[in-house]
One Martini backbone bead per residue (centre of mass of N, CA, C, O) as a GRO file, in nm:
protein
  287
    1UNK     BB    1   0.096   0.038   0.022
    2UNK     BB    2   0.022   0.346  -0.035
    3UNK     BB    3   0.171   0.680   0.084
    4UNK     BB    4  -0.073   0.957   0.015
    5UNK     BB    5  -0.104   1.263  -0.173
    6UNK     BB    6  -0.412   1.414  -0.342
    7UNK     BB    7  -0.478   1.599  -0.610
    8UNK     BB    8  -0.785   1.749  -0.794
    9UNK     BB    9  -0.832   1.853  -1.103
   10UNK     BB   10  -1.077   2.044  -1.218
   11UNK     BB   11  -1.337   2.093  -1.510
   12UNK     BB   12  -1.528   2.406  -1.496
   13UNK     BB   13  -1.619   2.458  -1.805
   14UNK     BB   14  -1.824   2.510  -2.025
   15UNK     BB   15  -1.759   2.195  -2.162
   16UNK     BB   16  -1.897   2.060  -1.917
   17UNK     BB   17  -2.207   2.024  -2.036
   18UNK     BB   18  -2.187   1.850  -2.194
   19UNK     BB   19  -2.329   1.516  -2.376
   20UNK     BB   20  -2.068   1.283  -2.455
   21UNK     BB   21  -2.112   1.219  -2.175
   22UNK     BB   22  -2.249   1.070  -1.891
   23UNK     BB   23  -2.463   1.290  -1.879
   24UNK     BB   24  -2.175   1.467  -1.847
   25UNK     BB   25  -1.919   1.564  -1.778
   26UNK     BB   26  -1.925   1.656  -1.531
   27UNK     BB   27  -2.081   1.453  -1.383
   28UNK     BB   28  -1.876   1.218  -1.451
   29UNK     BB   29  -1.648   1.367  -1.294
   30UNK     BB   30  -1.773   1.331  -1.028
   31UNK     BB   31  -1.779   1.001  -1.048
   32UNK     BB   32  -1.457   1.014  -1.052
   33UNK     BB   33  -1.407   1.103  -0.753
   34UNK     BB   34  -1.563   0.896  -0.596
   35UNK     BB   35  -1.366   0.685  -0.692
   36UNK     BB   36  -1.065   0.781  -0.633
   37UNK     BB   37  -1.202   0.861  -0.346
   38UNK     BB   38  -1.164   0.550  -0.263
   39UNK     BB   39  -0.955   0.427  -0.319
   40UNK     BB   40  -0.716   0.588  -0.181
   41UNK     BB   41  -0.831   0.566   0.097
   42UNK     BB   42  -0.848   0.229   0.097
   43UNK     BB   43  -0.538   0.164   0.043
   44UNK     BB   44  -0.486   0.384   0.290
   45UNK     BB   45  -0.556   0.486   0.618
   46UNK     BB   46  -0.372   0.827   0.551
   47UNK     BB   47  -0.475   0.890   0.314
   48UNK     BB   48  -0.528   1.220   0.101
   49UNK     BB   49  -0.776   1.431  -0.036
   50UNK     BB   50  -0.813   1.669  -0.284
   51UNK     BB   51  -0.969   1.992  -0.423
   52UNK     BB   52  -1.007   2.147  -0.752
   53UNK     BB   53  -1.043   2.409  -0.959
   54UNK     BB   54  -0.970   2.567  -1.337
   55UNK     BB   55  -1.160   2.817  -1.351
   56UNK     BB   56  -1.224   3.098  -1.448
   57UNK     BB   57  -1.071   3.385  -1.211
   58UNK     BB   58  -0.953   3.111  -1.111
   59UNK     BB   59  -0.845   2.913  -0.879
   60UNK     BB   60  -1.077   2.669  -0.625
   61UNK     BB   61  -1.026   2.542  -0.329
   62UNK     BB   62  -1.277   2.304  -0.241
   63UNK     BB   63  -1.051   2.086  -0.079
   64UNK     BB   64  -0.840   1.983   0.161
   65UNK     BB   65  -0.681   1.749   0.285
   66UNK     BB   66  -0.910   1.451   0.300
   67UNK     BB   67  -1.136   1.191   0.437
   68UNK     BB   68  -1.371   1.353   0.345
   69UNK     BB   69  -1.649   1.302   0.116
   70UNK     BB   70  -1.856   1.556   0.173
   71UNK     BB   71  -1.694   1.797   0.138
   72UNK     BB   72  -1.646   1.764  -0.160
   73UNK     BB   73  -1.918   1.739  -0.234
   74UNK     BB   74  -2.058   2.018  -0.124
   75UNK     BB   75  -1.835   2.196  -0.331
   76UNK     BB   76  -1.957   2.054  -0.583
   77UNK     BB   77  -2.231   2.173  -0.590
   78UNK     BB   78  -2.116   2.438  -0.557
   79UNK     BB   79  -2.029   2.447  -0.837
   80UNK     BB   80  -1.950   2.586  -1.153
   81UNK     BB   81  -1.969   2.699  -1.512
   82UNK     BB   82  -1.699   2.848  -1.640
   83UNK     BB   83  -1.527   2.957  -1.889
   84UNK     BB   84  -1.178   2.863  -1.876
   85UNK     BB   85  -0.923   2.663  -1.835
   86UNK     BB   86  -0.586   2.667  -1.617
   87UNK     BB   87  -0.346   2.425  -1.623
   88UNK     BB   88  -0.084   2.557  -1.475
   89UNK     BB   89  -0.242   2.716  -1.194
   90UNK     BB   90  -0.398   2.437  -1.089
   91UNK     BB   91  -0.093   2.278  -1.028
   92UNK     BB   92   0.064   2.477  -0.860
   93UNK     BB   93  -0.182   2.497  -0.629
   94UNK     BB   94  -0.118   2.166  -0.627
   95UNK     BB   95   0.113   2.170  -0.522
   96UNK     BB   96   0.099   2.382  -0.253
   97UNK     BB   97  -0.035   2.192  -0.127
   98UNK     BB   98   0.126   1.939  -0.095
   99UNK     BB   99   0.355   2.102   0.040
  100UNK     BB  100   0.168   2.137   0.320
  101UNK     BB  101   0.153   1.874   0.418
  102UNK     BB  102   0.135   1.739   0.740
  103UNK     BB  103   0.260   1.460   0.608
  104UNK     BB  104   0.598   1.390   0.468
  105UNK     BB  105   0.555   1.062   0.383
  106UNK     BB  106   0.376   1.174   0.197
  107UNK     BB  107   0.326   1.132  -0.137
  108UNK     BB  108   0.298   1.276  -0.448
  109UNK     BB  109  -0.019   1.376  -0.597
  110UNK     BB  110  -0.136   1.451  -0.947
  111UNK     BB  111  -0.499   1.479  -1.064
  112UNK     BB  112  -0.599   1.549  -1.392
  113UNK     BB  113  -0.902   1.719  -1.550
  114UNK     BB  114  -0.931   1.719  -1.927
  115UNK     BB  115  -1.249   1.870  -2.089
  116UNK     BB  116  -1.059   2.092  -2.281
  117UNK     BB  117  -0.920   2.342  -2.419
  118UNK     BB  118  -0.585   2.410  -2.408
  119UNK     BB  119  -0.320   2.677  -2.410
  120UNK     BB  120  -0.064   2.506  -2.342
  121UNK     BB  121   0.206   2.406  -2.428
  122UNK     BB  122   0.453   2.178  -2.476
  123UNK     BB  123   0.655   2.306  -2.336
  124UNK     BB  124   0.573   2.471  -2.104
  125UNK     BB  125   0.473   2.157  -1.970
  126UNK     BB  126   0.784   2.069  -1.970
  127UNK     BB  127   0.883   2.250  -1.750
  128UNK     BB  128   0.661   2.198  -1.533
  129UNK     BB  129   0.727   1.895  -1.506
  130UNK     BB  130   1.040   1.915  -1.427
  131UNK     BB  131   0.972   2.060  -1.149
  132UNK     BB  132   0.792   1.812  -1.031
  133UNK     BB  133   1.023   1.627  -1.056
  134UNK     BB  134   1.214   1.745  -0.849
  135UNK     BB  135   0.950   1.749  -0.672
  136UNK     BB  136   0.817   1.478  -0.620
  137UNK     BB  137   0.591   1.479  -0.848
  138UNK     BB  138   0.303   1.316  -0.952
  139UNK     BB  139   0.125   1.293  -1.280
  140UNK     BB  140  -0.246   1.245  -1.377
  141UNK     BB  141  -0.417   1.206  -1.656
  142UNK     BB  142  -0.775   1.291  -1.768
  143UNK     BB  143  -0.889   1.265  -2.082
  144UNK     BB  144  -1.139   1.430  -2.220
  145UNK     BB  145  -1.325   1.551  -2.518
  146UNK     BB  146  -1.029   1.693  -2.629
  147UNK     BB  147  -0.817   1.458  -2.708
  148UNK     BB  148  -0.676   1.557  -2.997
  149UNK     BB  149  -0.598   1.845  -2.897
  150UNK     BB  150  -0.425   1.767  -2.607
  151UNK     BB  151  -0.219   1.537  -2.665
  152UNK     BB  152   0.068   1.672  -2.717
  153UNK     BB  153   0.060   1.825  -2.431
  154UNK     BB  154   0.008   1.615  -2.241
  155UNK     BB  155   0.268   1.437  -2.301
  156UNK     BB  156   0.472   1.608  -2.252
  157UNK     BB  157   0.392   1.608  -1.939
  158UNK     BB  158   0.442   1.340  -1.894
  159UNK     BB  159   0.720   1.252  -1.994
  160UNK     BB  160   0.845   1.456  -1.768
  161UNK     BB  161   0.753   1.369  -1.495
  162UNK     BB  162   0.843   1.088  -1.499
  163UNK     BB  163   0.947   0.815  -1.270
  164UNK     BB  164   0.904   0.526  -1.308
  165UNK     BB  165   0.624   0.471  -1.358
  166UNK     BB  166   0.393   0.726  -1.216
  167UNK     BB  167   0.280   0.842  -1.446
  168UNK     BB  168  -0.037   0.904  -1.649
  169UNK     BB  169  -0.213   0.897  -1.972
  170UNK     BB  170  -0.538   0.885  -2.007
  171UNK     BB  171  -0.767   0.842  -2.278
  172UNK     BB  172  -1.120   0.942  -2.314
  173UNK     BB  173  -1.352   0.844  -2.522
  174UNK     BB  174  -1.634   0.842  -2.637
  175UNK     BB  175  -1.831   0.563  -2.454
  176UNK     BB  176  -2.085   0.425  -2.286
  177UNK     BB  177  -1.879   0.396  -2.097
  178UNK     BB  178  -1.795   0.511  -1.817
  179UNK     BB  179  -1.556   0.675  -1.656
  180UNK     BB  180  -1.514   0.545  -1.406
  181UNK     BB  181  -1.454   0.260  -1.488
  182UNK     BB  182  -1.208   0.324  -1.669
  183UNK     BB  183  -1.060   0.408  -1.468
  184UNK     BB  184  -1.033   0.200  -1.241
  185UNK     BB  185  -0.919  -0.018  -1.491
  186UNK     BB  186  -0.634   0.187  -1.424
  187UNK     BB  187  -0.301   0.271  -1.383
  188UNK     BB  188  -0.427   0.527  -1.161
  189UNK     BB  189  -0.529   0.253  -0.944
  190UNK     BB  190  -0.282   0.124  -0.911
  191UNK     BB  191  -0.073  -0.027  -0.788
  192UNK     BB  192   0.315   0.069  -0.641
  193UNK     BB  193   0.676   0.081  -0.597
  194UNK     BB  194   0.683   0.374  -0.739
  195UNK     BB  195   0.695   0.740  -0.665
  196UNK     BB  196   0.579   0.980  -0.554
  197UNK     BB  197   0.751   1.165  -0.351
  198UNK     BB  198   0.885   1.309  -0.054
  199UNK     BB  199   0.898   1.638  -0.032
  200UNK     BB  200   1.027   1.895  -0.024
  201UNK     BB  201   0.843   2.103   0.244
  202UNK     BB  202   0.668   2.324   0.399
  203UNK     BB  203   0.520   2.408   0.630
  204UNK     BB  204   0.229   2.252   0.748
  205UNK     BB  205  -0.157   2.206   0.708
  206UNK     BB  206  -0.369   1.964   0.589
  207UNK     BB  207  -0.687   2.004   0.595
  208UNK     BB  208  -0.997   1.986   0.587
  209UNK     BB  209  -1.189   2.230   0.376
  210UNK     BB  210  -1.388   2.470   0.238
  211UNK     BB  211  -1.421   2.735  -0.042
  212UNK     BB  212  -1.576   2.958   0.028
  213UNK     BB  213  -1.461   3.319   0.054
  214UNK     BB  214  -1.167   3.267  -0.043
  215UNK     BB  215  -0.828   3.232  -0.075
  216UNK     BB  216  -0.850   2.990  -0.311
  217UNK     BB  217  -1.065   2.863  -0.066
  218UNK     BB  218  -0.934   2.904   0.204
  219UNK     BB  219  -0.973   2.855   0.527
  220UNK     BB  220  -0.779   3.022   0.824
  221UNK     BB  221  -0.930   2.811   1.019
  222UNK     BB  222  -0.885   2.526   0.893
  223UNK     BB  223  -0.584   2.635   0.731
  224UNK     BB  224  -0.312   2.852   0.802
  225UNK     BB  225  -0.101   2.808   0.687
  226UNK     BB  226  -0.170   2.762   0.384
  227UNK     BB  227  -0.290   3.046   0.373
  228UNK     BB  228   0.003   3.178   0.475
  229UNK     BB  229   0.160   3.078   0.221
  230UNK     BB  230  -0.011   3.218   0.002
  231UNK     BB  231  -0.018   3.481   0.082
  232UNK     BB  232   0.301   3.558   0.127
  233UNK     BB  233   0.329   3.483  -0.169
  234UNK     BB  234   0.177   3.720  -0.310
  235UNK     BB  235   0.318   3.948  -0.177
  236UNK     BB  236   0.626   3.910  -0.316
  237UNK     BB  237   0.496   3.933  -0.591
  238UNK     BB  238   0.400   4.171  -0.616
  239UNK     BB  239   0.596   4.357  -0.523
  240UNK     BB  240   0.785   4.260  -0.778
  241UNK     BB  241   0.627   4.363  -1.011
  242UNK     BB  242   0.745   4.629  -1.065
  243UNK     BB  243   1.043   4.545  -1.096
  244UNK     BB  244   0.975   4.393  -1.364
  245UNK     BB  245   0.885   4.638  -1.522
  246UNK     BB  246   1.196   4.755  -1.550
  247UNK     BB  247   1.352   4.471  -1.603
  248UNK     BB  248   1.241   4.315  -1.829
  249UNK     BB  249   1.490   4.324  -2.056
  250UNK     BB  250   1.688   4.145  -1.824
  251UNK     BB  251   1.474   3.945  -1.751
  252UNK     BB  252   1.549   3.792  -2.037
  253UNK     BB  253   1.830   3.747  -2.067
  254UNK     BB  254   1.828   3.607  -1.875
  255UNK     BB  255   1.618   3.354  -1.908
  256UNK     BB  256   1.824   3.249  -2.185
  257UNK     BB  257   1.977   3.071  -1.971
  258UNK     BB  258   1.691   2.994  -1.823
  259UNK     BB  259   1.418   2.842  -1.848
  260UNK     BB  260   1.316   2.752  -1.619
  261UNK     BB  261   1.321   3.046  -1.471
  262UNK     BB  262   1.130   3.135  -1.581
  263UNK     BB  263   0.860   2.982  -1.582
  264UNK     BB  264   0.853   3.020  -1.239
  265UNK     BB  265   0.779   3.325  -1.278
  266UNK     BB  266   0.529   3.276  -1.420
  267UNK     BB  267   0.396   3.123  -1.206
  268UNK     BB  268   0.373   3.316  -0.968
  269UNK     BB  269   0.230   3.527  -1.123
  270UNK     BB  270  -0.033   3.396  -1.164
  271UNK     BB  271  -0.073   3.341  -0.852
  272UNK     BB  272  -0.064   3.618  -0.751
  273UNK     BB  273  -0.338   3.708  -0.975
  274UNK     BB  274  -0.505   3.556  -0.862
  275UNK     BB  275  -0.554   3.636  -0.581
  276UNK     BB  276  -0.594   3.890  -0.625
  277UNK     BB  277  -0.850   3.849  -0.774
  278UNK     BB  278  -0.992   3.709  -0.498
  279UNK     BB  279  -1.001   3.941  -0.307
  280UNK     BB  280  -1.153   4.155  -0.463
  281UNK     BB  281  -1.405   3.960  -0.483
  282UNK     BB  282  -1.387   3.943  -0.126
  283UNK     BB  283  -1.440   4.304  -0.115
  284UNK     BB  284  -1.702   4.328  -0.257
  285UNK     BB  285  -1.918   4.135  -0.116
  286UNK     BB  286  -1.821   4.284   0.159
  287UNK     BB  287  -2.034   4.550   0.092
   0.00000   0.00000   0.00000
């Protein structure tokens, strides 16, 4: 039995209203969540899971790592399908919190649910990859909808995040059959002697907590330290980022440098901005 935090990244865009899959690809894909956190959470007593959503004004995290699927399906009821997905920043969001998860022997997974067509390319995405990869994070892709445009950027995050066959890409195009069974009798839920490990991550709990009215749906009071660990990356970030509009032209040269470095600066800037969307959005609410 593997010891595992896992967070599920979903996608609430416009597109998942479709019924090209039963009953919706939403709905669908609510049913594999079902599926994958009753699978994780039997297969070890300690393992943990977790869910965001990655549309919208920004992404935002259902719930913290936990064992209560109470709390994901009722976050999962409210929420909405607006806009499209931003697939860069809702893994930064899911590595972030794997990052402070309470217990650091358990190994890291993301898995991705890709129901629409994504923007980020396979560069791009073989970057983010890499970093993942460097920070023992395992991520598995579950491809369906929107499959033949999305192959090739999203096999470039496979092939680069795997280590040791610990990810993997399952691509399910429509079929009279389930979603959550196609899952289920994949290579994503099947047992393993090694995969994504327990990397070095800051301090911090994270325990299981609701999304509504807060930044990037953390609440403060469930899950403190992830709060302020999300908190202080935005100020360093804000801060920055003045300086960084007057450097621009100097931080391109270094960039040409070492590409992975400006891509994880491209990354913290994204989660930066989402964040501050989200705060003036809960001080408008709160007038």
């Amino acid at each position: 039995m593997v010891l595992e935090a896992t967070m599920l990244v979903l996608d609430n865009s416009e597109y998942m209203r479709n019924g090209d899959y039963t009953p919706t690809r939403w709905d669908a894909q609510v049913d594999a969540v079902n599926i994958v956190f009753d699978a994780k959470t039997n297969s070890h007593p300690e393992n943990m899971v977790g869910c965001l959503t990655m549309a919208g004004k920004s992404p935002e995290v259902l719930a913290t790592l936990t064992q209560d699927m109470g709390k994901i399906l009722a976050a999962l009821h409210s929420s909405k399908l607006i806009g499209s997905s931003d697939l860069a920043t809702g893994i930064n969001v899911a590595s972030l919190a794997l990052k402070h998860r309470q217990n650091k022997t358990q190994r890291q997974r993301i898995i991705l649910f890709v129901g629409s067509p994504i923007n980020d390319t396979s560069e791009s995405l073989a970057r983010i990859a890499r970093k993942l990869k460097k920070n023992n994070v395992a991520v598995d892709v579950v491809s369906f909808g929107e499959v033949e445009g999305n192959e090739e950027a999203l096999r470039a995050l496979i092939e680069n995040v795997d280590n040791g066959g610990n990810s993997h890409l399952l691509t399910i195009p429509p079929s009279p059959q389930l979603l959550s069974d196609l899952i289920l009798s994949s290579p994503i839920l099947m047992e393993e002697g090694a995969g994504g490990g327990s990397g070095e991550g800051g301090e911090g709990g994270a325990s299981g907590g609701g999304g509504g009215g807060f930044e990037f749906g953390v609440d403060p009071s469930m899950d403190p330290e992830l709060a302020m660990a999300i908190a202080l990356s935005r100020g360093g970030d804000v801060e920055d980022n003045a300086q960084a509009q007057h450097q621009e032209g100097r931080a391109t040269v270094a960039g040409a440098n070492d590409g992975d470095e400006d891509v994880e600066m491209s990354e913290e800037e994204a989660i930066a901005r989402a964040i501050e969307m989200s705060l003036k959005e809960d001080e408008e609410n709160a007038k």
